[in-house]
ChimeraX commands (.cxc) that place a marker at each C-alpha (Angstrom):
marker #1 position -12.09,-8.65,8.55 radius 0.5
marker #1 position -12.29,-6.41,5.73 radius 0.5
marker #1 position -11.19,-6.53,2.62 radius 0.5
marker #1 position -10.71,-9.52,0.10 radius 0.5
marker #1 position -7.34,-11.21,0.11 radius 0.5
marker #1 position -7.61,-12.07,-3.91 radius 0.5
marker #1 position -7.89,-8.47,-4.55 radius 0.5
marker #1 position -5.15,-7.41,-2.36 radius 0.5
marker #1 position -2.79,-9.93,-4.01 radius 0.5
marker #1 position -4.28,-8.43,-7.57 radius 0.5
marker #1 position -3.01,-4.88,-6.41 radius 0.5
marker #1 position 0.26,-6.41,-4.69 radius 0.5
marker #1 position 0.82,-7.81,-8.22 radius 0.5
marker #1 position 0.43,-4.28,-9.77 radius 0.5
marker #1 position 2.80,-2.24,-7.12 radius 0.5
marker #1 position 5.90,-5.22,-7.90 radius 0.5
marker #1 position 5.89,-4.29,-11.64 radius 0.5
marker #1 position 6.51,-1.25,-11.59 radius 0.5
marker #1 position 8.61,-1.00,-7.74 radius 0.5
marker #1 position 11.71,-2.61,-8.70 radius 0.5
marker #1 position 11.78,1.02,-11.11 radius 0.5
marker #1 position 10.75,3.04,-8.03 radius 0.5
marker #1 position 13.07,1.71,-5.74 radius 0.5
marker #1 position 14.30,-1.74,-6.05 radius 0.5
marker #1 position 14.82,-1.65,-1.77 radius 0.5
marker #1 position 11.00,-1.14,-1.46 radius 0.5
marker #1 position 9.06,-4.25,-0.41 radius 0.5
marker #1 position 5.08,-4.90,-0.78 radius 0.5
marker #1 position 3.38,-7.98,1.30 radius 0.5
marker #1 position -0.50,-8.31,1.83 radius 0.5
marker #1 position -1.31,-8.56,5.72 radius 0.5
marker #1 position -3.76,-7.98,8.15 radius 0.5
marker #1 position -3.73,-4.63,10.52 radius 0.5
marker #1 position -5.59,-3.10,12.99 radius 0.5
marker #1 position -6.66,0.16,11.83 radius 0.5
marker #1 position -8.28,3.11,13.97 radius 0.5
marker #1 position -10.38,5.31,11.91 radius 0.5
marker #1 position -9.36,8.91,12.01 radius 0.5
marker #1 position -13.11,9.86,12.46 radius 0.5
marker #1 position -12.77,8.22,16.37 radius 0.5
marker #1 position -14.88,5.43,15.01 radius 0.5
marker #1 position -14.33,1.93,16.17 radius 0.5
marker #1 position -11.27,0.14,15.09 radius 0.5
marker #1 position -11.14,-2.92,12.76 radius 0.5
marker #1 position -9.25,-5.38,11.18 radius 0.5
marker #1 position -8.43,-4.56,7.61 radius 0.5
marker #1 position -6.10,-6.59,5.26 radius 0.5
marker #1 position -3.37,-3.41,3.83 radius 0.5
marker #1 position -0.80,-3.01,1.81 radius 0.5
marker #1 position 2.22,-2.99,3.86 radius 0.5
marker #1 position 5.29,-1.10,2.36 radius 0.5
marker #1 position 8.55,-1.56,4.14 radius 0.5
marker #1 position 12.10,-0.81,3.06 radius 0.5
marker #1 position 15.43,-3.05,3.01 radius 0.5
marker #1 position 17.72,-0.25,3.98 radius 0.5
marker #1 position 15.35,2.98,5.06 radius 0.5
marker #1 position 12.53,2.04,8.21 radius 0.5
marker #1 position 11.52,5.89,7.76 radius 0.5
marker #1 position 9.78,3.86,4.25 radius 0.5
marker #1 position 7.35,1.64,5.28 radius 0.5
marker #1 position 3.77,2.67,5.30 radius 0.5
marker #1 position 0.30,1.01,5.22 radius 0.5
marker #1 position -2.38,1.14,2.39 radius 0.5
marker #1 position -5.93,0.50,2.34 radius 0.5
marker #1 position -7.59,-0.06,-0.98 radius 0.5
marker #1 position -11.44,-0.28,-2.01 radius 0.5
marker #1 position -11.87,-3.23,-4.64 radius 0.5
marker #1 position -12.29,-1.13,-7.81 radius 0.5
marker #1 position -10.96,-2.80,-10.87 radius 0.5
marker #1 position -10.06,0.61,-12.75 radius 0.5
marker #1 position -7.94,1.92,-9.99 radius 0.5
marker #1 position -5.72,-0.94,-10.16 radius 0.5
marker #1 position -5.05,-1.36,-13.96 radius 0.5
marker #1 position -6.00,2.84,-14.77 radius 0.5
marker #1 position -2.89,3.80,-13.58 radius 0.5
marker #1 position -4.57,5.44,-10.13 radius 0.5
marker #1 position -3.00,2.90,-7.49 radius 0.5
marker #1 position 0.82,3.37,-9.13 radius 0.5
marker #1 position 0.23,7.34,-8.97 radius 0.5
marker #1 position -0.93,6.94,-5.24 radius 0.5
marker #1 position 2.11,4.92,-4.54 radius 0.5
marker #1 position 4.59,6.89,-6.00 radius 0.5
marker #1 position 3.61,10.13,-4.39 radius 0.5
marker #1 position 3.38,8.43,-1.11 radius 0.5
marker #1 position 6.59,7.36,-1.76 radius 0.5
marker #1 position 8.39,10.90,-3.06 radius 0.5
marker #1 position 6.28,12.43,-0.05 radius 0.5
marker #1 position 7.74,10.06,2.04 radius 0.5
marker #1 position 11.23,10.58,0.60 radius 0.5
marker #1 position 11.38,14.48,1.04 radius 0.5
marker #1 position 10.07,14.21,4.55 radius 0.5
marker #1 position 13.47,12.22,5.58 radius 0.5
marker link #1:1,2 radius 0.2
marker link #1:2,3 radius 0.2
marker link #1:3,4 radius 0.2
marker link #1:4,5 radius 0.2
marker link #1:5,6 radius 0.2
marker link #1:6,7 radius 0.2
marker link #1:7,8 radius 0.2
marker link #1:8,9 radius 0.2
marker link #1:9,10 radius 0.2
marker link #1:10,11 radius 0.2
marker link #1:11,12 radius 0.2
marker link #1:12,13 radius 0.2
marker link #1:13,14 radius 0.2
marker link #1:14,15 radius 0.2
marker link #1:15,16 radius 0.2
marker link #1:16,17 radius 0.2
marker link #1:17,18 radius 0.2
marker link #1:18,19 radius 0.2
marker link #1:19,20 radius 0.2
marker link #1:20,21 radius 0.2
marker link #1:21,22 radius 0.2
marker link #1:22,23 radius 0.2
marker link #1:23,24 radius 0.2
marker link #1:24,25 radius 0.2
marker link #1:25,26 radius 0.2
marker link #1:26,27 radius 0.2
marker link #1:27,28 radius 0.2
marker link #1:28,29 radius 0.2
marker link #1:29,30 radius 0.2
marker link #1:30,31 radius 0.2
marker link #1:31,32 radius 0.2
marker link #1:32,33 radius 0.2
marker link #1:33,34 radius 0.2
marker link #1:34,35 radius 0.2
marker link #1:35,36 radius 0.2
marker link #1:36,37 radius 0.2
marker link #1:37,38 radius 0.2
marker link #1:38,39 radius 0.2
marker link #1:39,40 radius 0.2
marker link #1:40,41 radius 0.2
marker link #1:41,42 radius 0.2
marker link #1:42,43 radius 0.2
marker link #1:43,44 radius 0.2
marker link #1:44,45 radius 0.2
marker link #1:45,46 radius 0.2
marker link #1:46,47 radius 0.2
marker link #1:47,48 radius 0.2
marker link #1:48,49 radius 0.2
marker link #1:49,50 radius 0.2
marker link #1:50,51 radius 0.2
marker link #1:51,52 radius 0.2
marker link #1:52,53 radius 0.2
marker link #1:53,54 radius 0.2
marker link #1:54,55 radius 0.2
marker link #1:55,56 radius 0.2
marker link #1:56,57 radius 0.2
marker link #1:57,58 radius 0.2
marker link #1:58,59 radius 0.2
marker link #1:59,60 radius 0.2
marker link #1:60,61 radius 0.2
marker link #1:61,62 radius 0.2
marker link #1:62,63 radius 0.2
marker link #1:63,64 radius 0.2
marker link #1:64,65 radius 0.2
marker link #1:65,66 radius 0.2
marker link #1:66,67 radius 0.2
marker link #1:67,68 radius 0.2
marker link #1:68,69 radius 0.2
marker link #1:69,70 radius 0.2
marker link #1:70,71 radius 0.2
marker link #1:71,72 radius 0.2
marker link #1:72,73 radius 0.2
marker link #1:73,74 radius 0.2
marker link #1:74,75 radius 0.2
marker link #1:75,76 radius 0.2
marker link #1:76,77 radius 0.2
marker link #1:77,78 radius 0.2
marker link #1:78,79 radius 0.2
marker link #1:79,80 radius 0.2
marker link #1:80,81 radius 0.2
marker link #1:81,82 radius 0.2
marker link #1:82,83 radius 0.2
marker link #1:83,84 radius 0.2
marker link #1:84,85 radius 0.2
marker link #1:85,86 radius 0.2
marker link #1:86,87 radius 0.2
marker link #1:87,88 radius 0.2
marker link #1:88,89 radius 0.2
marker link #1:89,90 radius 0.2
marker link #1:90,91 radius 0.2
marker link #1:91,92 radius 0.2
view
C-alpha cells in the first residue's frame, strides 16, 4: 500500500481545524482505497482522504496526498480542499 498512515493522520489533523468553518456537516477519516490511475496504469491500494457529508452524499470525495511537509502547514492542502469543496458545491 501506498502512502504513510502517520502522515495521513498529520493532514487529517489539518483539514478538522479549519472544516468545522467550511462546513461543520463535512467529515474527514483516513482509509484505504483502490485507486485506478487515469493514465490506464495498473491500479493500487492507496491510503486517501475520504470526505463525506452528514446531510449532502453529492459531498464526499477522495484525496490523495504526496508527504510534503510545506503543503500541509503552507496553507496549500486547505486551498485544495476548499476549492474542491466550492467546486463541488456549484456543481449540485
Amino acid at each position: 500500500m501506498r502512502g504513510t498512515l502517520n502522515w495521513y493522520v498529520k493532514a487529517q489533523q489539518k483539514i478538522q481545524s479549519f472544516l468545522p468553518h467550511l462546513d461543520p456537516d463535512l467529515i474527514v477519516n483516513v482509509r484505504p482505497a483502490i485507486v485506478t490511475p487515469d493514465n490506464g496504469g495498473p491500479e493500487y491500494e492507496q491510503l486517501v482522504l475520504a470526505f463525506s457529508h452528514l446531510s449532502n452524499q453529492n459531498l464526499s470525495w477522495t484525496m490523495e496526498i504526496g508527504e510534503d511537509d510545506e503543503y500541509i502547514k503552507g496553507g496549500k492542502l486547505e486551498s485544495v480542499v476548499k476549492e474542491r469543496y466550492l467546486l463541488k458545491t456549484a456543481q449540485h
